[in-house]
TIKEKE-914554 format. One record per residue (C-alpha): chain; residue number from 1; x, y, z. Coordinates in Angstrom, 2 decimals, padded with zeros to 5 digits. Layout:
<atoms>
+------+-----+---------+---------+---------+
: unit : pos :      xx :      yy :      zz :
+------+-----+---------+---------+---------+
:    A : NUM :       X :       Y :       Z :
...
+------+-----+---------+---------+---------+
</atoms>
This chain:
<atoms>
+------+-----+---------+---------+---------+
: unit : pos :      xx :      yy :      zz :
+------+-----+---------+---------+---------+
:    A :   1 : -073.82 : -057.83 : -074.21 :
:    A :   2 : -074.25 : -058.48 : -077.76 :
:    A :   3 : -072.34 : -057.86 : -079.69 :
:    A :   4 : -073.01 : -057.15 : -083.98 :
:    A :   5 : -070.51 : -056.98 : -087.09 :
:    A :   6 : -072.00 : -056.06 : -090.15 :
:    A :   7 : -069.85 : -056.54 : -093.37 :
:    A :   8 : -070.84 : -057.03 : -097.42 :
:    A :   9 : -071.79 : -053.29 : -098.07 :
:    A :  10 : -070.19 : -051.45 : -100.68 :
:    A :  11 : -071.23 : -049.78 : -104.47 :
:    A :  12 : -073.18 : -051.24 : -107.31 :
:    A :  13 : -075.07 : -050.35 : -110.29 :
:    A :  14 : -078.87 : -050.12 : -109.81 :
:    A :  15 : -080.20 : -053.52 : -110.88 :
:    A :  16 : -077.06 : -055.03 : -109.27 :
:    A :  17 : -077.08 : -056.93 : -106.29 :
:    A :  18 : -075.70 : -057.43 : -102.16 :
:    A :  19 : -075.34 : -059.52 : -099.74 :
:    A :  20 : -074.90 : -058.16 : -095.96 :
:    A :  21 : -074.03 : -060.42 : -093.15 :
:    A :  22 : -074.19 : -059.53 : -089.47 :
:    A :  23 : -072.46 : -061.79 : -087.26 :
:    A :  24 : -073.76 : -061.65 : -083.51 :
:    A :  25 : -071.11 : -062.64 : -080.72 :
:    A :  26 : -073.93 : -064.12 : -079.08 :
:    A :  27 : -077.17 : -065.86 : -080.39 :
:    A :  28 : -078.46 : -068.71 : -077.64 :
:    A :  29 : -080.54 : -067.44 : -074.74 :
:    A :  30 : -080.26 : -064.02 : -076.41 :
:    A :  31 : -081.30 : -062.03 : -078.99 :
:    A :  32 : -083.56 : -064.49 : -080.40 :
:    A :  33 : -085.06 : -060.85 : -082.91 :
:    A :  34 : -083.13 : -059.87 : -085.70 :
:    A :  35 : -083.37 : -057.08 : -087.91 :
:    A :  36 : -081.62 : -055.17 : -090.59 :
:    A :  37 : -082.55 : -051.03 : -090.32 :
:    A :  38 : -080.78 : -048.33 : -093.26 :
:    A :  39 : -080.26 : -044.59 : -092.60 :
:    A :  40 : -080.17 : -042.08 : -095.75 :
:    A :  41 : -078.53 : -038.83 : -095.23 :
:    A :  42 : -080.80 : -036.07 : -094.13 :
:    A :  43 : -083.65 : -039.56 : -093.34 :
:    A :  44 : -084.83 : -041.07 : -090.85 :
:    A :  45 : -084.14 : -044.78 : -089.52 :
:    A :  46 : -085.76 : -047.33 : -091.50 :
:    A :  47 : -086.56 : -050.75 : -090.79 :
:    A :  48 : -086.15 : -052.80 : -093.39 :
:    A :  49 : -086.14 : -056.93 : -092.49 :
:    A :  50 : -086.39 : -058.23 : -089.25 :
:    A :  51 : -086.59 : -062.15 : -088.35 :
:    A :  52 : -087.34 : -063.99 : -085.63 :
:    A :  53 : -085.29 : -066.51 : -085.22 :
:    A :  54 : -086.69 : -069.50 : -083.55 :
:    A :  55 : -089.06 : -070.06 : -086.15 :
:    A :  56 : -087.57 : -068.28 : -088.96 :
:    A :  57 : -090.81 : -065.73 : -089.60 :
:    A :  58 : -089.61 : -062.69 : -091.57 :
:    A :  59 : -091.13 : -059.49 : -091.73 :
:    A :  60 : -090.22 : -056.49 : -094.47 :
:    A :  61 : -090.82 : -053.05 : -095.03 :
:    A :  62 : -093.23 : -052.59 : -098.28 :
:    A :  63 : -090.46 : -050.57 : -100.07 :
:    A :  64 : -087.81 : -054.10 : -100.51 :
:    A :  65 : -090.40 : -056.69 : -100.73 :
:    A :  66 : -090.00 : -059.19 : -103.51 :
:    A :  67 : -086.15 : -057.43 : -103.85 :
:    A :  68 : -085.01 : -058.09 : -100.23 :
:    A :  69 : -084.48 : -061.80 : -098.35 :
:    A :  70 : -083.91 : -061.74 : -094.48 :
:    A :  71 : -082.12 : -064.92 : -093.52 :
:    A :  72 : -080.35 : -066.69 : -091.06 :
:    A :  73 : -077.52 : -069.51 : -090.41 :
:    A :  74 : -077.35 : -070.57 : -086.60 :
:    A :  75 : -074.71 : -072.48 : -087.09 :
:    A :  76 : -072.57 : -069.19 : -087.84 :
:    A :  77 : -074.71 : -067.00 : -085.82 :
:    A :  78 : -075.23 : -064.90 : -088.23 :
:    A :  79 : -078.08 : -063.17 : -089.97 :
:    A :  80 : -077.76 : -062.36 : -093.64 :
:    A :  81 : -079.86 : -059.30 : -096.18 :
:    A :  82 : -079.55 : -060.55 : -099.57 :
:    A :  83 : -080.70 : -057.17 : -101.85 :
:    A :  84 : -081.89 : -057.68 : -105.06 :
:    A :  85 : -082.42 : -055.27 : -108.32 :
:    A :  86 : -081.22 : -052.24 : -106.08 :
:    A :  87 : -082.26 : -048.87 : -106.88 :
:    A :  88 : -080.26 : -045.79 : -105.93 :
:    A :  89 : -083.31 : -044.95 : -103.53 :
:    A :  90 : -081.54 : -048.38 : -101.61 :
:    A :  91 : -078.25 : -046.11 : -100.49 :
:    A :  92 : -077.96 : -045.87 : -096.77 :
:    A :  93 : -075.69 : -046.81 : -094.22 :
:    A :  94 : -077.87 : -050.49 : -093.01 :
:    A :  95 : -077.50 : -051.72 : -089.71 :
:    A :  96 : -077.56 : -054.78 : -087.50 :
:    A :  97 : -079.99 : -054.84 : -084.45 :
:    A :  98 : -081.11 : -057.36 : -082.41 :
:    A :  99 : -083.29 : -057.45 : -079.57 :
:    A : 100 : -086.11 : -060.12 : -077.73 :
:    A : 101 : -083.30 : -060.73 : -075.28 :
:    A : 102 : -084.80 : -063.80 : -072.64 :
:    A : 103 : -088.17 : -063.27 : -074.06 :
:    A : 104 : -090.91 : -065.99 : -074.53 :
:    A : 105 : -092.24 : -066.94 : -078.25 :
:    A : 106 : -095.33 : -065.24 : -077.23 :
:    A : 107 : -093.02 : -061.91 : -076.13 :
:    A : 108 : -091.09 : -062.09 : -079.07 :
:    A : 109 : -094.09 : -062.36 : -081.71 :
:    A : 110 : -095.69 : -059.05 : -080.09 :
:    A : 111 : -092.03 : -057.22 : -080.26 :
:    A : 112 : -091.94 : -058.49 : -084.08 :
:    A : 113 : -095.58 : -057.06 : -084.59 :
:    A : 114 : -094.13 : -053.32 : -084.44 :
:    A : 115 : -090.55 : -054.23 : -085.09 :
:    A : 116 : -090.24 : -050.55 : -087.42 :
:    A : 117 : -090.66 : -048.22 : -084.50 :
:    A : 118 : -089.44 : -050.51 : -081.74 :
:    A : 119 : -086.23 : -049.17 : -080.29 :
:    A : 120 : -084.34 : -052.26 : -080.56 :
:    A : 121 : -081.38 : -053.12 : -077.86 :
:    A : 122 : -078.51 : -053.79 : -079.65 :
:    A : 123 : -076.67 : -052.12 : -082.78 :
:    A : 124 : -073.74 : -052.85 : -085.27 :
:    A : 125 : -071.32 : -049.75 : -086.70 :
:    A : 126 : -073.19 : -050.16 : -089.68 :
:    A : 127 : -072.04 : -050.97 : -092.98 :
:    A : 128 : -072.73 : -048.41 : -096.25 :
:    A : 129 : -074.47 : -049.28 : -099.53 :
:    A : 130 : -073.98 : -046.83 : -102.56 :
:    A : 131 : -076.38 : -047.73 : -105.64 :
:    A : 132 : -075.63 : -046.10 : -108.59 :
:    A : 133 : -077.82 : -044.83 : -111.78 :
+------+-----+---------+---------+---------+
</atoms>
């Protein structure tokens, strides 16, 4: 079982920026997808980076691209969310998920290729960002 810690969340000033971090307890042979989801009160689950990490491709919703970066150290096993110029329309609680468990490259790529409605396998606790006008 994998096993995800998110961390780095917290409040800013619109314009200001974060850096999450999800560590997984587990990263070889595993959960070789990685992605970074937000919930706003009274919203729906959004995806909002997602990597896969063999070959590093990333993948973002429209809404954070060009303000978000999805990246990843293997030597730490962990998978980072560097947000840029947030807006207040940015506060959610984000979460860690990870998923492609065993799969081939080939597997993977398709999961990655609807990676915002996929229900992915594992979950963090989540970790809240408050952006402020």
């Amino acid at each position: 079982q994998v096993q995800l810690v998110e961390s780095g969340g917290g409040s800013v000033q619109a314009g200001g920026s974060l850096r999450l971090s999800c560590a997984a307890s587990r990263y070889t042979y595993g959960s070789v997808c990685m992605g970074w989801f937000r919930q706003a009160p009274g919203k729906e689950r959004e995806g909002v980076a997602a990597i896969y990490t063999v070959a590093g491709s990333t993948y973002y919703a429209d809404s954070v691209k060009g303000r978000f970066t999805i990246s990843q150290d293997n030597a730490k096993n962990t998978v980072y969310l560097q947000m840029n110029t947030l807006k207040p329309e940015d506060t959610a609680m984000y979460y860690c998920a990870a998923d492609c468990d065993g799969m081939t490259a080939i597997q993977a790529l398709a999961v990655m290729t609807s990676w915002t409605t996929r229900i992915w396998l594992h979950w963090g606790q989540g970790t809240q960002v408050t952006v402020s006008s």
